[in-house]
N, C-alpha and C positions, 0 to 999 in steps of 0.2 A: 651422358645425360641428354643430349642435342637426340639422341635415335630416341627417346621417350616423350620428347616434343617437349622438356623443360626449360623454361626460361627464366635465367635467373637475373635481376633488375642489376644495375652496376651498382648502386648503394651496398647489394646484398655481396657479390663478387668482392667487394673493397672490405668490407667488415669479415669474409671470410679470413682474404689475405691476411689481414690486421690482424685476425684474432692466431691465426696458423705462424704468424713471424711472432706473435708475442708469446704463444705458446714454446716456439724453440729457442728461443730466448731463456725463456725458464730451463729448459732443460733440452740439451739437442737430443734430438729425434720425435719430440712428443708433438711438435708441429704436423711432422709426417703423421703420426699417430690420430691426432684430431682431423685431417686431413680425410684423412680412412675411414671414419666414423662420422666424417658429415658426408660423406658420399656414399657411405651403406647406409645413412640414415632418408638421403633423396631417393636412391635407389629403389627403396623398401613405400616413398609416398603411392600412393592410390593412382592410376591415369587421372582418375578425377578426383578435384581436391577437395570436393563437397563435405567428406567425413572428418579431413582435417579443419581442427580447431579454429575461430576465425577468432584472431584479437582485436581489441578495440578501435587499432588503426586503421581495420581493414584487409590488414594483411594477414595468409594462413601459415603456421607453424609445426616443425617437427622435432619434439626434443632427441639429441642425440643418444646415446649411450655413455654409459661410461670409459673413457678411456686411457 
């Protein structure tokens, strides 16, 4: 992601981790799984974030896929 010039805040990095250990928790491997799918889901944002959605914090989002 660093070659597309994405940077992600540590809030957002810490909330990954958390959501990818709680995920295989539930079930092993589905961590790796969501894993895969927030990172095809950065992968696939726009260089510019303009199109993506802006929520009320300020912050812009992209929902994942199902995985």
């Amino acid at each position: 992601m660093k070659e597309r010039g994405l940077e992600l805040r540590d809030e957002a990095w810490e909330e990954w981790q958390d959501a990818s250990l709680h995920y295989d928790l539930e079930q092993q491997g589905l961590g790796k799984r969501f894993d895969t799918a927030v990172i095809a889901a950065l992968e696939h944002l726009p260089p510019v974030a303009a199109p993506s959605p802006l929520r009320e914090n300020g912050f812009r989002y992209a929902p994942i896929l199902k995985f």
